[in-house]
N, C-alpha and C positions, 0 to 999 in steps of 0.2 A: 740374432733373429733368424738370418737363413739357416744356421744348423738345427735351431729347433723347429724351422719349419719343415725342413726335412728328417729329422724325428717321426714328426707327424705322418709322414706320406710312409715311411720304413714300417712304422705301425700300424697303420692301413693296410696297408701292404701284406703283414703278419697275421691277417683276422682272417684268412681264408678264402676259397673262391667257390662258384657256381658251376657247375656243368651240367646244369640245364634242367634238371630235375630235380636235385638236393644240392644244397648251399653245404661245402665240406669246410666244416673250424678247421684249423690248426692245430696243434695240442697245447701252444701256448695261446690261444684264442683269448683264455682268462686273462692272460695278463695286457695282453696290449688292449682289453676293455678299461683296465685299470688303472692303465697308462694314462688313456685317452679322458678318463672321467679327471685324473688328479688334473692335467694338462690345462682342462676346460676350468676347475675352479680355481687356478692360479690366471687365468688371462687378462691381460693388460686391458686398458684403460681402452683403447680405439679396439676392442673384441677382434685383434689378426689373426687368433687361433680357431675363433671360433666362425670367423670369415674363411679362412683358408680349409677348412673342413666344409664346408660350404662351397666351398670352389670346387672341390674332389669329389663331390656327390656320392659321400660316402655311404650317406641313410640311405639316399634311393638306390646303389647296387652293392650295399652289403648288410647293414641293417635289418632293413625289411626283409632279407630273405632268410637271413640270419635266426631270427628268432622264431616265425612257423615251422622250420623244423629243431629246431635245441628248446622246442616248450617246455619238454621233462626235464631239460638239465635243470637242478634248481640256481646253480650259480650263474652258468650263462643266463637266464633266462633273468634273472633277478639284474646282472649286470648291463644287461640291455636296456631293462627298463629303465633302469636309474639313469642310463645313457641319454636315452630317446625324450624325455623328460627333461634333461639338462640342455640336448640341442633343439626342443621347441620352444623353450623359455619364450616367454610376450618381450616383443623388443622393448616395450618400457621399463620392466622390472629390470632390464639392464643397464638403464640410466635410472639414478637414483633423484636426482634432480630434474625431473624432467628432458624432455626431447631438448636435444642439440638445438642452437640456433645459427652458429656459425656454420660457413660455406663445406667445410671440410667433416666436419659432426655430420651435419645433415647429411651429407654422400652417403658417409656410411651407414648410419641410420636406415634410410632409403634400400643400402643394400643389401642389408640383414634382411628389412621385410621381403625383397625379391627371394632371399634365401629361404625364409620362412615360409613362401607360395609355393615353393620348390619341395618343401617336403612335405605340404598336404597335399598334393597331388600324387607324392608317394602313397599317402595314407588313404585312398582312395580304394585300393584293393581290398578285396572281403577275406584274402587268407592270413592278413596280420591280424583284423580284427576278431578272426576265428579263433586266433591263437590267446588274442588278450581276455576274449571271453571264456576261457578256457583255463586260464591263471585266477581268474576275477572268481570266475563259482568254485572253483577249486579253495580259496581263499573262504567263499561265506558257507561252504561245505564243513566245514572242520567243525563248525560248531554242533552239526545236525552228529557225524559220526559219537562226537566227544557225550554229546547230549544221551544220543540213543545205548552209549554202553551204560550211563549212568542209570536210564531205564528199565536196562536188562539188569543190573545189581540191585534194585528195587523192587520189581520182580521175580526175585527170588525170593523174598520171604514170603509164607503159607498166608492165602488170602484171608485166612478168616481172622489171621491176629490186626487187620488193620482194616477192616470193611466198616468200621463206622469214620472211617478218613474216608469222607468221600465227599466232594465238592459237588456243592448244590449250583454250581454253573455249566460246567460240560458234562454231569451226571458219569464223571470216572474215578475212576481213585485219587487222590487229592495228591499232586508233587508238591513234595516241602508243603505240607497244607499248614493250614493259617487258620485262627480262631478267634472270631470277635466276641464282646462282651455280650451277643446276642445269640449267643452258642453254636450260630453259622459256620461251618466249615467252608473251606475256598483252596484252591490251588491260589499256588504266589503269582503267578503271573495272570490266574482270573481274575483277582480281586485285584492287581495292581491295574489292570488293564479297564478294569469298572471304574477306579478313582481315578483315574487320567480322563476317560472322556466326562466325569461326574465335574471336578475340580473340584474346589474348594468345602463344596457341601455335600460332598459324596458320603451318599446313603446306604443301609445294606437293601439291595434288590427286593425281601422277599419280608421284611420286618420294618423296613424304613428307620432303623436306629443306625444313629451317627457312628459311622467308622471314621478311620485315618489311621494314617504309620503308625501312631502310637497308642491305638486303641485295638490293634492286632496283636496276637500271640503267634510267635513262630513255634510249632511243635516239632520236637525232634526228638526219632527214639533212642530210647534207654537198652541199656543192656539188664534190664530186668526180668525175671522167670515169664511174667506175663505178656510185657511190649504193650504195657499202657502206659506207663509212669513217664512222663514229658521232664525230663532234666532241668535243671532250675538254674536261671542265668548264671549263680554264682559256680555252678559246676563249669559253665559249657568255659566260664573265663578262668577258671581254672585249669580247665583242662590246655586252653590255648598257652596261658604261661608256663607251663610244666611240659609238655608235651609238642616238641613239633612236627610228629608225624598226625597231629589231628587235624581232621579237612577243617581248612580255613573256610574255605567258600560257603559251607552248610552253615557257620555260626553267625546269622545275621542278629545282632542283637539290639533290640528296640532302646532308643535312648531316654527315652522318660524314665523317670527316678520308680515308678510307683514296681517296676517290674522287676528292679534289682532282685529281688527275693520272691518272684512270685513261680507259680509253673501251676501245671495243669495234670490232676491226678488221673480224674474218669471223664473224659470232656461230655457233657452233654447229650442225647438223643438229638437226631434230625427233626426239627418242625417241620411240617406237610408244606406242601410248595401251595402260598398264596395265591401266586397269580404267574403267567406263564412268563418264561423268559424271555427279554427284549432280543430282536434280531440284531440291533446292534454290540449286544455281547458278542454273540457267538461270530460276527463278522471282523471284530477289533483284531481279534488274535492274526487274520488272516485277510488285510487290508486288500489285496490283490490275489488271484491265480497263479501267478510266481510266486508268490509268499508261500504258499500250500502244497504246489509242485515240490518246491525247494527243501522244506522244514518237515511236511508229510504233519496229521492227524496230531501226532502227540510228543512233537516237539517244543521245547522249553527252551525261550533263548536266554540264554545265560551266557552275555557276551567276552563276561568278566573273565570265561576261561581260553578266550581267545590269543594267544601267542604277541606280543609288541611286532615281530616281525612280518607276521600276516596283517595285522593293522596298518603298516608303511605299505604294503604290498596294496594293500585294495586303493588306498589313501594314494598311492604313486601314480596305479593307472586312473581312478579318475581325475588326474592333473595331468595326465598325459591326455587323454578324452578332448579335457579343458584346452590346452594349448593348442590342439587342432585345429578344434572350432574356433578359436578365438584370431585365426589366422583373416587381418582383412580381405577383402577380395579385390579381386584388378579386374573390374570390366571391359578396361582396354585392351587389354592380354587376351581375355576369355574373348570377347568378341558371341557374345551368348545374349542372344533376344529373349523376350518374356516365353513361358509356357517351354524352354528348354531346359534341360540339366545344366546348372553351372555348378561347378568344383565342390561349392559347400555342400551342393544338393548329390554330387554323387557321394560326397563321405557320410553324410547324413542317412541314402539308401545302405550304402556299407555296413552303418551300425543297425540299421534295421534289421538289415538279413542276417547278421549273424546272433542276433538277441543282445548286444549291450545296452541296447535301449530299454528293456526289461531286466534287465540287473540295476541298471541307473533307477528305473521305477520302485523297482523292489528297496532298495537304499534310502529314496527321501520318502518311499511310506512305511517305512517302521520307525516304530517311537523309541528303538532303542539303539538305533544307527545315528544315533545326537551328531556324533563328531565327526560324521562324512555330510551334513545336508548341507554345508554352504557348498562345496563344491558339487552337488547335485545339482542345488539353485543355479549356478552359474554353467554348468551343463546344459538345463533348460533352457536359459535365458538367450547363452547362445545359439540355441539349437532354432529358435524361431525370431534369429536379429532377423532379418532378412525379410519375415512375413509380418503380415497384418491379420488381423484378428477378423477383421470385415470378409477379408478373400480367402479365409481358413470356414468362416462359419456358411458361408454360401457354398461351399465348395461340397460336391455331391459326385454320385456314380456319373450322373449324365449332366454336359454344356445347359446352366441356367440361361433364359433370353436374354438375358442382360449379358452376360460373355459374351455371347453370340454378336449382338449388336456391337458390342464393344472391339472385340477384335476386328467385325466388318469395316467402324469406324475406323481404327488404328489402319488397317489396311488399304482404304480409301487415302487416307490422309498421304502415305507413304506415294502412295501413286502419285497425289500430288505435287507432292516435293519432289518428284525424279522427273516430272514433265517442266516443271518452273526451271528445274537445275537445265533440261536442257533447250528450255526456248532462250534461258539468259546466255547457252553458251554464243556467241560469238562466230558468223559465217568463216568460212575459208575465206581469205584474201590472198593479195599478194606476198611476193615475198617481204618481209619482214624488212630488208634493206630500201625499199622504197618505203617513205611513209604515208604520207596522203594528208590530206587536208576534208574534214568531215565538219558537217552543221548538227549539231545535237537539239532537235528539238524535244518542245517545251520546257527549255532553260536556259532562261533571260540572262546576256551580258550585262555590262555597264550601263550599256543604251538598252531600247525595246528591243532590240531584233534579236536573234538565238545566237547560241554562241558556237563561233566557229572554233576547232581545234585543230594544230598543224601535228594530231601526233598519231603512232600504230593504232590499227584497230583495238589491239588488247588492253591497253590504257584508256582509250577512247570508253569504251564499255566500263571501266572501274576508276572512273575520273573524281578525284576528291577534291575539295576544295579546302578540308581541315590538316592538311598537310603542313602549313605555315605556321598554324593557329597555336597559340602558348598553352598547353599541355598545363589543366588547374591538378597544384597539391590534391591527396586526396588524404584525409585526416587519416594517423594511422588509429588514434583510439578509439576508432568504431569497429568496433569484431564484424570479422568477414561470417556470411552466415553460411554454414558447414553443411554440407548436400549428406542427405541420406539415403543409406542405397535400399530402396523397396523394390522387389522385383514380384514376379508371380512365377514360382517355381514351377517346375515339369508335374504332369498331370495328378499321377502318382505319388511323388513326392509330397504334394499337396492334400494328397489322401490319406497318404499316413501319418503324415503331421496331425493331420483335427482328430485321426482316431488315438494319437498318441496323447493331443491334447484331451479328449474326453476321457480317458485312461487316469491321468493325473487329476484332471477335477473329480471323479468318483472316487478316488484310492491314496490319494496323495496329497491334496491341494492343501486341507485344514490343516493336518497333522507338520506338514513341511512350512508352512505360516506361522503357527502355533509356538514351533520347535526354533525358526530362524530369528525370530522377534523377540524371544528369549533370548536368545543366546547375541541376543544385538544390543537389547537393555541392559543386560548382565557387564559388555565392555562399550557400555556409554564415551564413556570417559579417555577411552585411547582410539586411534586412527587404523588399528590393525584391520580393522574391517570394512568394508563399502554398503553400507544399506542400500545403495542404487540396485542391486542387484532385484531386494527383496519388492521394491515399490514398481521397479520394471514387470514383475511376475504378478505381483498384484493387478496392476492396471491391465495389463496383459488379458491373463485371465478372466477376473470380472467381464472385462469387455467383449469376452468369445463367450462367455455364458450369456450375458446379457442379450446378446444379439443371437444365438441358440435359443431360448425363450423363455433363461431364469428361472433357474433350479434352483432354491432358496437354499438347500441342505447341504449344498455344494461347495456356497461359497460362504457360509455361516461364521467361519471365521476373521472374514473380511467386513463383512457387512454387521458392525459390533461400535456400540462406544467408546471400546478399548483401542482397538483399530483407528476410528476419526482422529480421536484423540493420540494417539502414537504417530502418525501422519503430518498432524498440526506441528508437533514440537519439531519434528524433521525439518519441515519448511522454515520453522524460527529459528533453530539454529542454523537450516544454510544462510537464511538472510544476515543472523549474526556473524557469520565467520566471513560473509563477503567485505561486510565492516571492520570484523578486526584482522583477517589473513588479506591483505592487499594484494600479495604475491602471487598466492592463487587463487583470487578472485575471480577467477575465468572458472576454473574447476568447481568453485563451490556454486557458481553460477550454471553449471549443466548438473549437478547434484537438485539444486533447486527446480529447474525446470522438470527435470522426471518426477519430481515432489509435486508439482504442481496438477501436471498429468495425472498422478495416480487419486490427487483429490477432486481434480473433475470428473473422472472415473465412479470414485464413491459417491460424487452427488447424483449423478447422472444414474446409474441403479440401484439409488435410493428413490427417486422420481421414478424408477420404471417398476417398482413394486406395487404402484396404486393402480397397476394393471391386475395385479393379481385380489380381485376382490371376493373369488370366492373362496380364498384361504385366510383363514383367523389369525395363521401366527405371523403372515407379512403383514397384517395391515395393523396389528399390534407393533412389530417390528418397526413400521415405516411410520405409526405415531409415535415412539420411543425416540425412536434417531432424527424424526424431524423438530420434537420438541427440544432435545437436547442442542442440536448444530444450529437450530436460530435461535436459543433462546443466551447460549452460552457466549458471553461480548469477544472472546478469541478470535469465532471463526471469520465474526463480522471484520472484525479490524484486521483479520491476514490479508483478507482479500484487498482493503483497503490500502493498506501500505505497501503491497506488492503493486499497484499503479501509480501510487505516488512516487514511491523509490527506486522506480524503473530507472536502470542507468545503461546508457549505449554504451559505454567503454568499456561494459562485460557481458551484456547482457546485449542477443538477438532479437530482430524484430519477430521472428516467427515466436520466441516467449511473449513477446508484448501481446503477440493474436491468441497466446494457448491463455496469458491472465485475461484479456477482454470476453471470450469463451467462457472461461469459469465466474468472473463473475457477472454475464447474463445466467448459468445453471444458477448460480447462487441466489439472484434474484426471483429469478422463477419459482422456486423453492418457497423465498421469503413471502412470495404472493399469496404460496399458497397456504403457509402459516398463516399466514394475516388476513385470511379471507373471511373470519369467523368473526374478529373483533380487530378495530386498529385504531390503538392507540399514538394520539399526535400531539407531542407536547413542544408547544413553543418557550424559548429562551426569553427571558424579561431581559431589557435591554436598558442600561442607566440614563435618566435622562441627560443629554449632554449638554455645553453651555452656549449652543444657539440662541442667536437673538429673536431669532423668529418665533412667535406664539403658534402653535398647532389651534385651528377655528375648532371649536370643540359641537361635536359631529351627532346629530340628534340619533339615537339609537331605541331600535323599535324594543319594548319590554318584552321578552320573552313570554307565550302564554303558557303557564303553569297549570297543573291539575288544581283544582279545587282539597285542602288538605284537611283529612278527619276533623271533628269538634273534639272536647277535651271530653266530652259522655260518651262521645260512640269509641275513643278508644279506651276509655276507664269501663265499659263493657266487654270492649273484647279482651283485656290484662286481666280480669276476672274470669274468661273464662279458659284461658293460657297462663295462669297464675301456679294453679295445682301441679301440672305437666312441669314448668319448672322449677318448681320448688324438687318435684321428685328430681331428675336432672341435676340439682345441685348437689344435693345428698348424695347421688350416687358419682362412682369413677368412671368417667368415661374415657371409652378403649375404643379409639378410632385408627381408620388403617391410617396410613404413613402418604398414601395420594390422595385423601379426604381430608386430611388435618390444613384448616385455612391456615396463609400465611399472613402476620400481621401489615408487611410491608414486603417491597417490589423491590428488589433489589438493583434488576438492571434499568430503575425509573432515574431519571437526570432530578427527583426530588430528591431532597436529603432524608434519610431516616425521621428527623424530629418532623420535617415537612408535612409528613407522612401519617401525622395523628390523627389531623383530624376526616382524611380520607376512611379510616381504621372505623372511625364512631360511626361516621355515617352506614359505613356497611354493615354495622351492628346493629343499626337502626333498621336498615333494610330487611335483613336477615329478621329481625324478631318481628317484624309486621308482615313478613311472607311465611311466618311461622314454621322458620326455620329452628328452630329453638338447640338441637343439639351443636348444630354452627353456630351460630351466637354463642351462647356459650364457652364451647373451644376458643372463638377468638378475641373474647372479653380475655382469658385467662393465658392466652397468649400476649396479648398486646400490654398485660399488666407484667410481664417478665421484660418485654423489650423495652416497656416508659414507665419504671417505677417513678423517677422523682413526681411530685406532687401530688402521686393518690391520684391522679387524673380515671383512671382504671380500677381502683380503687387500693387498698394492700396487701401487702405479700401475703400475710393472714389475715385476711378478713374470711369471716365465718358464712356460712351461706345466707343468712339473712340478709347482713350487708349486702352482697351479692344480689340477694334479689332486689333489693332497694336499688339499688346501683342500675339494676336492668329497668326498673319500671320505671326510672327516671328517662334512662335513653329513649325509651319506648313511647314514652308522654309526650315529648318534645318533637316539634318538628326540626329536626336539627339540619336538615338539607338545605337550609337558608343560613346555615351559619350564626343564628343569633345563640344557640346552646351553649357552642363551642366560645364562644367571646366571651359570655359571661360566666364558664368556667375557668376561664384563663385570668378574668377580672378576679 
């Protein structure tokens, strides 16, 4: 052990020094990087290597100085990183089972994190950060160069052999252009970039005719005299098995069978432009101002020609990013009161001034940066553990009255507590070796009188009487409830966080929901990933919009069916794994609680959208999502069983206050469903075999309308007879939120229950001459209850039919005597 720990320091030792202005390698610098990295992934079991590198503070005076000046080496520079990365590691991921519990685990434990505090404080300086940002664009740069020569070769053939290639989106010559069956021309990445924000029913912009992948033709030229003739898939696949100097990357080939043999001789004339382009085309390509800055007018990300090695590179640093942030803080250490800079808040201004906080922006709002956004997500997430969404959205150029008031209060209070601390101190007395004998009043000895004490003043004043007293077990299976650190960062700080937040709700928010939600459903099934992260940023979010004043366009991908619903199952399977994982029941129980959070969240600015009444698409919106969440028995029953199977021996009392919370939102809601009609059905209860007779209880007759004669309704079916007879004859085509339903699904009746509710409303319906409802629901309800012909049958001809209806219509059948004696 000692010889390899002295290895370690010989190696240290070999990486170079500082003289004040430039940090000078060594010329084997490379190698004792390599040293150090092999060292670090062989370390034992109690982490002594990577503690003893920790003890020699090696990052904070070799490290960090290390790499702002060797940025161009590409080896050192890459050597560092992969260094700096391996010695931030999150001290969990180096226990694979969990935090230590024993005395001698836990030390260490403990003293990695004191290690880990130690080198973001290193990372506090803006000249490593300048250095990473500086590697980082260099990295998403490659593609803009690679792109723009493929431009310039493009460009070289004479414009007029390819001017009917021109994309009816950006109005330029069409790269790689594309051709729908609707003789549309598009750039590949306008038209991919239309069907992404279209989804599923993505339409062409200017004809409304159905595109997708495989209703697109890729054009590509020909070596023919003219430069019209579009190659025919079976060439471009010939050419790739014959041939492997042919660019791969150009032969994108459509997989539907109908194009094996198809290709495109003279494509088409341009149609006139219907109607003008949406501003959301032309803004997709270029989600943000760094996007634009970075790629310029007429760049094509085509990520696919991007190097493995530059993908590790970008992917290293923001896990280096990550590990920084993710370092806990020590308020005891810091000794930092509210509205100051503490440590996270200077690394935080760090990334701000040197722009990685806009390169992180630029990464989770492109749609084609899929394989870096979890660790954006958890960039973000980190970047505002510390804030709240309340003191971010109030937070302005100038002190609102409420700061105002509120620091006077905090600072009143403090006064108080230093005056209390010193009236309780304690006169000067004698010396310490005499003791005295003192009367303590207002507390009673044995007898009435005060009690007297033979002992020093300083006891005297801190006299207990629970010193004796048997010290009660305290259960260990009730979890201790874990403090969270909220503070209110330094001014600034504070500033640029809400404008960074507003940055990512206009340019970011949907697309990185969108994109992490997928890619969370796609690995359902394995633990590789933490959805905490995504529900944190939801709840998050929403909640600084909501309280900004609910931009609906903002948060559109949150505030979704798909969403409630992807939420809901979160919550049901942390409550299932609480049940079947025993073990770490405590974890899936803080899984749960963020779940929980993030669904009082969506009720809560589902309820703040009936503010917005003079916009059409939220109060559509907010009838959508509120018929769906109370009508659907899920959401009713999570809330439910989440108080029922509250358990203390994993679960805290501050989740018991966040479920009591959600379900008053939830109820509130429910009120306000049900404030139109409400339906109360009571449970029939069997009689049981009491001997007691119940006095049977005189009940007042209900007074009833007076009901038509059998003349005045055989006049009015005579003159309703003609209208349905047409009606029957005819197909009727009703939309899909008009079509009645025969029965109530989430009704405690049973379906067959259920019939004779069905006739009555057909009864109703045809005497409110409703006639094309009736109807629909005659011919629905005879699909749900064929047996008996009750409805009539599956073919019956329209006469039947009508007969059938002026039966219904004749009868008073709200008394139930119809229904009996069709049953008879």
């Amino acid at each position: 052990m000692s010889v390899l720990l002295a290895d370690l320091d010989a190696t240290c030792a070999a990486l170079g020094y500082s003289d004040g202005q430039k940090y000078q390698a060594e010329p084997d610098a490379a190698e004792s990087l390599k040293h150090l990295i092999w060292i670090l992934r062989r370390d034992l079991d109690n982490h002594e290597y990577r503690r003893h590198l920790g003890r020699a503070k090696v990052l904070q005076t070799d490290l960090v100085y290390m790499l702002p000046d060797y940025v161009h080496h590409e080896e050192l520079s890459d050597l560092l990183i992969r260094l700096l990365v391996i010695l931030t590691n999150p001290t969990l991921l180096l226990y694979r089972e969990g935090a230590p519990k024993d005395n001698h685990g836990r030390k260490v434990f403990m003293e990695l994190i004191d290690i880990l505090q130690g080198y973001k404080a290193a990372f506090a300086r803006d000249k490593i950060w300048s250095s990473l940002f500086e590697k980082l664009k260099q990295a998403l740069e490659i593609v803009i160069r690679q792109v723009a020569d493929m431009s310039n070769q493009m460009e070289e053939f004479p414009e007029d052999q390819h001017s009917y290639y021109s994309c009816l989106v950006c109005m330029r010559t069409a790269r790689s252009p594309r051709v729908g069956f609707c003789g549309h021309h598009f750039c590949g990445m306008c038209i991919r970039n239309w069907m992404l924000t279209q989804g599923s029913r993505a339409k062409c912009p200017y004809c409304q005719a159905r595109i997708g992948e495989n209703t697109l033709i890729t054009i590509r030229r020909s070596n023919s005299p003219d430069g019209r003739t579009c190659k025919s898939i079976d060439d471009h696949r010939r050419r790739l098995n014959m041939s492997s100097g042919y660019v791969r990357e150009l032969a994108i080939l459509p997989a539907a069978g109908m194009f094996l043999r198809g290709h495109v001789e003279h494509p088409p004339e341009q149609l006139p432009r219907v109607k003008p382009l949406p501003p959301q085309m032309l803004r997709q390509l270029f989600p943000s101002p760094l996007a634009a800055h970075l790629y310029g007018p007429h760049a094509l990300q085509d990520f696919a020609i991007r190097s493995e090695e530059q993908n590790l590179l970008i992917e290293r640093i923001l896990v280096l990013v990550r590990n920084v942030l993710q370092v806990p803080a020590n308020p005891e250490a810091e000794c930092r009161a509210d509205n100051d800079a503490s440590l996270h808040d200077q690394v935080i201004w760090a990334l701000h001034q040197t722009g990685m906080l806009d390169l992180v922006l630029f990464v989770i709002s492109s749609p084609d940066e899929e394989q870096f956004h979890l660790h954006g997500l958890e960039i973000v997430c980190l970047l505002y553990r510390e804030q709240s969404a309340e003191s971010l959205a109030d937070a302005s150029l100038q002190r609102s009255l409420s700061e105002k008031q509120r620091d006077q209060q905090e600072l009143l209070a403090a006064r108080r507590r230093e005056r209390a601390r010193r009236q309780a101190r304690p006169p000067t007395g004698r010396h310490s070796r005499f003791g005295g004998t003192y009367v303590i009043r207002n507390m009673k000895s044995v007898s009435d009188r005060d009690v007297i004490c033979h002992q020093a003043l300083e006891r005297v004043s801190a006299i207990d009487f629970d010193r004796e007293k048997e010290q009660q077990k305290r259960s260990h299976r009730h979890i201790k409830e874990e403090a969270q650190v909220t503070r209110r960062s330094a001014f600034t700080v504070r500033l640029c966080l809400r404008e960074y937040c507003i940055e990512v709700l206009r340019s970011a928010y949907n697309t990185l929901v969108r994109q992490v939600r997928r890619v969370l459903e796609r690995n359902a099934g394995s633990s590789s990933h933490d959805d905490s992260y995504l529900l944190w940023a939801i709840r998050f979010f929403m909640e600084f919009n909501r309280l900004s004043g609910l931009q609906l366009q903002l948060v559109s991908e949150s505030l979704s069916v798909q969403c409630f619903h992807w939420v809901l199952t979160r919550m049901q399977h942390d409550m299932d794994m609480i049940v079947s994982d025993k073990k770490q029941a405590r974890l899936w129980a803080k899984r749960l609680h963020v779940a929980l959070l993030t669904f009082r969240e969506l009720l809560q600015s589902l309820l703040a959208l009936q503010r917005l009444k003079d916009d059409n698409n939220a109060r559509a919106l907010f009838d959508m999502l509120l018929n769906n969440v109370c009508y659907v028995l899920e959401y009713r029953e999570t809330v439910l069983h989440l108080l029922m199977n509250y358990n203390e021996a994993h679960s805290t009392k501050v989740f018991l206050r966040d479920v009591v919370e959600t379900a008053n939102v939830f109820i509130k809601m429910m009120e306000r469903f049900c404030q139109d009609s409400v339906v109360v059905q009571d449970k029939r209860r069997g009689g049981g075999g009491g001997r007691k007779k119940k006095q049977p209880v005189a009940k007042s007759k209900p007074s009833t309308a007076p009901q038509p004669t059998e003349e005045e309704l055989s006049s009015k079916w005579a003159e309703l007879a003609t209208e349905v007879c047409s009606l029957l004859s005819a197909d009727l085509e009703m939309p899909e939120d008009e079509q009645p339903m025969p029965f109530d699904a989430a009704s405690e009746k049973s379906i067959d229950d259920q019939r004779e509710d069905c006739m009555i409303r057909i009864n109703k319906l045809l005497r409110s001459e409703k006639l094309d409802q009736a109807v629909a629901l005659l011919r629905a309800a005879r699909e749900v209850w064929p047996e008996n012909e009750v409805f009539g049958a599956i073919s019956a001809a329209p006469e039947d039919e009508l007969l059938l209806l002026r039966e219904i219509f004749m009868y008073n059948i709200t008394t139930g005597e119809w229904w009996k004696s069709t049953r008879e």
